[in-house]
N, C-alpha and C positions, 0 to 999 in steps of 0.2 A: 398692323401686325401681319407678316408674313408667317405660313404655314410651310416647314419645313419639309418637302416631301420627300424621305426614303424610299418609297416604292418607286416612285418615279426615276429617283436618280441611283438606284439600284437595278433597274431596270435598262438607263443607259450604259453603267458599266457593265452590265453581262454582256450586250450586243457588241462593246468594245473589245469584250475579251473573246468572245465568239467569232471574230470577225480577225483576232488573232491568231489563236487556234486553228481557224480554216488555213490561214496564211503558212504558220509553220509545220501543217497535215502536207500541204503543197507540196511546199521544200522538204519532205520526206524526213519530217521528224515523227516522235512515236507522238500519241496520243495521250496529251496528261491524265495524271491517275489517283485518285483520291476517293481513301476507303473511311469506313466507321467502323467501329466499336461500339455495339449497342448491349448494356447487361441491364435484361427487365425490361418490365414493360413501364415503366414511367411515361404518364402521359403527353405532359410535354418534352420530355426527351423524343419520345414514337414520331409527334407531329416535326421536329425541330431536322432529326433525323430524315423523314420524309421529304422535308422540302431541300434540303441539301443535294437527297440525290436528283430530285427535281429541277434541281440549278443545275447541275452537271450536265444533266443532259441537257438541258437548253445552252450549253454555251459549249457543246461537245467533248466534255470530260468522259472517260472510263471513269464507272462508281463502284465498289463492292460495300457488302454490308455487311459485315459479320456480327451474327448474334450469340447472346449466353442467355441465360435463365440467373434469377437473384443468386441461387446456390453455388456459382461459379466459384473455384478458389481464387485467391490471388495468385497462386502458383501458375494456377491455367492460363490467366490475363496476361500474366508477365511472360510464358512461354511465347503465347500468341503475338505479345509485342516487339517480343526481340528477333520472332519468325518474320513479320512486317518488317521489322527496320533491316532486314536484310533481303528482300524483295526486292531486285533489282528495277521491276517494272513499274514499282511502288512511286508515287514521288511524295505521297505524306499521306498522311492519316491523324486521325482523331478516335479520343476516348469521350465518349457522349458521359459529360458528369450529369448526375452527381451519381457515386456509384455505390451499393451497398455497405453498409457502415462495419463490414468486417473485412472490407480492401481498404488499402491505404492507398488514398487518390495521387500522396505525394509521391507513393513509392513509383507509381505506376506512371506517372507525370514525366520524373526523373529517370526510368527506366527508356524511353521511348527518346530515338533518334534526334539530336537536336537539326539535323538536316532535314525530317520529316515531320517536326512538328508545327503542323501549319499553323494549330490554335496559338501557338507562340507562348507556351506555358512552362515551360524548359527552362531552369537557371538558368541556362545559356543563352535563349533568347534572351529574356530578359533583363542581362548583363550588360549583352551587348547592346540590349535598344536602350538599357541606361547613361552607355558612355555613348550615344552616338554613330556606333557600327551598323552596317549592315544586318539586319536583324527580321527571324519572321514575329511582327506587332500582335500581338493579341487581336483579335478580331473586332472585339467591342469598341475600344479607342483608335483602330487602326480606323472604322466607318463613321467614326465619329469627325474624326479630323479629314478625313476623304468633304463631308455634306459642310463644314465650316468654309473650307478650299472651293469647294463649289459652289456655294452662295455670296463668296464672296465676301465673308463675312470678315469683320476685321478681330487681330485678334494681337498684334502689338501692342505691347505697352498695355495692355486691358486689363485689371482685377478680374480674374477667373477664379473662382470659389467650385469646388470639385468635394461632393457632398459623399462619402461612402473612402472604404478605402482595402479596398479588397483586392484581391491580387491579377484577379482577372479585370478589373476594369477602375477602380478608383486610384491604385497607386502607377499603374501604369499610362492611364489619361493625366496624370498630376504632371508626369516625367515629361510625356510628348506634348504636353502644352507649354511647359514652360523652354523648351528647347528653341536653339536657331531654328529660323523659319516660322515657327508659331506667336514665340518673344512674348508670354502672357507672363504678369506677374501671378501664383500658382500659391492658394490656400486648399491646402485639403482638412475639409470637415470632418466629424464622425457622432458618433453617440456622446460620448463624453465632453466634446466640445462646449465651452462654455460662449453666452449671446450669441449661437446659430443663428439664431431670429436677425439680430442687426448685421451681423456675419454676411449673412444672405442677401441682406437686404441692399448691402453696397456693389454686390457684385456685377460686374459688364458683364459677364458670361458665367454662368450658374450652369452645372452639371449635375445631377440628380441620380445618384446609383448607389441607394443605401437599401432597397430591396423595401420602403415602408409606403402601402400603396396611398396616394392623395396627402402624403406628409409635407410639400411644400407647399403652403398656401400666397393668398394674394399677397396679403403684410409682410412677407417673407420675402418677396421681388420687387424690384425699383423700377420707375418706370423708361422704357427704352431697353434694356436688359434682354440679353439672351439666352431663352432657358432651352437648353437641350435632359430632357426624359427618359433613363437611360431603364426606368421601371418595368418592370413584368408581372405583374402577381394575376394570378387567375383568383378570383373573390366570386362566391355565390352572389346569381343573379336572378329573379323574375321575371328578368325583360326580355332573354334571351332561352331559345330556344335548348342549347346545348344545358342550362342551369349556371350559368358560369359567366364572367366578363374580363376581359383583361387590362388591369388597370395599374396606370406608370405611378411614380411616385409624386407628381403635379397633381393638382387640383388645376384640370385643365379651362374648367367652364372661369373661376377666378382670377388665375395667372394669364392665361392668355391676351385679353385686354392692356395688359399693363406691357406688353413684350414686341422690343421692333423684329423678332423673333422666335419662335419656338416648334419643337417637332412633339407630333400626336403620339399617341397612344391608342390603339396599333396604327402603323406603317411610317413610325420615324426613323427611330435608332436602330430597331429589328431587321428589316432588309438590307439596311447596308452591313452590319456582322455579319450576313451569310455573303453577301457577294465579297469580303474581304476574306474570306476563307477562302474564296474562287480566287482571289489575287495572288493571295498566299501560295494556293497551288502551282501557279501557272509559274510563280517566279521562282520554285523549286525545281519544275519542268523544265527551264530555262538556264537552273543553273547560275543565277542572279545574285543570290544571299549569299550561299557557301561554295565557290569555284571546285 
């Protein structure tokens, strides 16, 4: 069983893009720009936020941060977005979900520049990443398929079984797996699915992003299979100092054994979404997606 590491190879593509960035500081380009949208204090929005700009500066991004309080309108959000998308200095930006339940996340999704939406949550992105275009990928399946590519992992021809199916990360890892380049045959699962269990169990490449923490067990994966853990849930803990633990949607101490691969919980899938945000940017900065 190989241990997927995220950190690690999140770690090499920021030095990548850092070592970019210097190069086109050089040649007298501006300095990429990449701001947030933070409404509330949601805990892990604060932390997810923090490390964002935290990446920025490690690979020499300009960051801003703009905050609201719960009580914001959606009038003010949408003012504030369309003042962003007209920032010339701007190269993208992001709205930190999930956002109070009397803004409509879609309006303000669809409201927001499809040239500066790095998170890639735009009909327009993801139109275009569904025919093939040039397109900014959603960040989750964009890092997902970055750590398959870099391990080498094979992914032609392979039953992929893609558990969850949500807009941010189950329907659009469905898309870019089964595309040129990738060539996986492409089952997406969901709640309603019927024998998930044998479903699961045949699959070469298992994807896990249906948000239910330790829901895939051992009998659930075949042996040799690769499981990538796309899970996040914070669950009360007593082991831990904070009261809290973060846990993927694997039962990792079970699955793991049986897997010629698989990524942890934390430091698999997690670090590389935030350094695909970082790519995102720079290829806006550059002018790359949309000429």
């Amino acid at each position: 069983m190989i241990l997927i590491d995220g950190k690690q190879t999140a770690a090499d593509i920021k030095k990548e893009i850092a070592a970019e960035v210097k190069e086109m500081k050089a040649n007298g380009a501006k300095t990429p720009h990449l701001a947030a949208i933070l409404v509330g204090h949601d805990g892990g929005s604060e932390t997810y936020v923090a490390y964002k700009i935290k990446d920025c500066e490690e690979v020499g991004f300009k960051s801003s941060l703009i905050r609201y309080e719960d009580d914001v309108t959606e009038a003010e959000l949408l003012a504030k977005v369309e003042e962003l998308n007209n920032d010339e200095d701007l190269d993208g930006f992001i709205v930190q979900l999930p956002l109070p339940a009397h803004i409509s996340e879609q309006k303000i999704i669809e409201a927001i520049d499809p040239k500066k939406d790095v998170d890639g949550f735009h009909p327009i992105n993801v139109g275009r990443m569904v025919i093939g275009l040039p397109s900014f990928v959603s960040a989750t399946p964009d890092g997902i398929v970055e750590l398959l590519k870099r391990y080498n992992i094979e992914t032609s021809g392979k039953d992929c079984v893609v558990v969850g199916r949500s807009n941010i990360v189950g329907r659009p890892m469905s898309v870019l797996m089964s595309q040129k380049g990738m060539n996986a045959t492409v089952t997406v699962a969901h709640s309603r699915t019927k024998n998930l269990k044998e479903l699961c169990a045949n699959a070469d490449i298992l994807i896990a992003a249906l948000g239910a923490p330790e829901f895939i067990k051992g009998d659930m994966v075949k042996e040799g299979a690769v499981v990538i853990d796309v899970g996040t849930t914070r669950v009360k803990s007593d082991l831990t100092k904070s009261g809290w633990k973060l846990k993927g949607d694997v039962l990792f101490d079970e699955v793991a054994p049986k897997c010629s691969y698989i990524t942890p919980v934390p430091g698999g899938v997690g670090p590389m979404t935030r350094v695909s945000l970082l790519k995102n940017t720079l290829l806006s900065a550059k002018k790359e997606i949309y000429k």
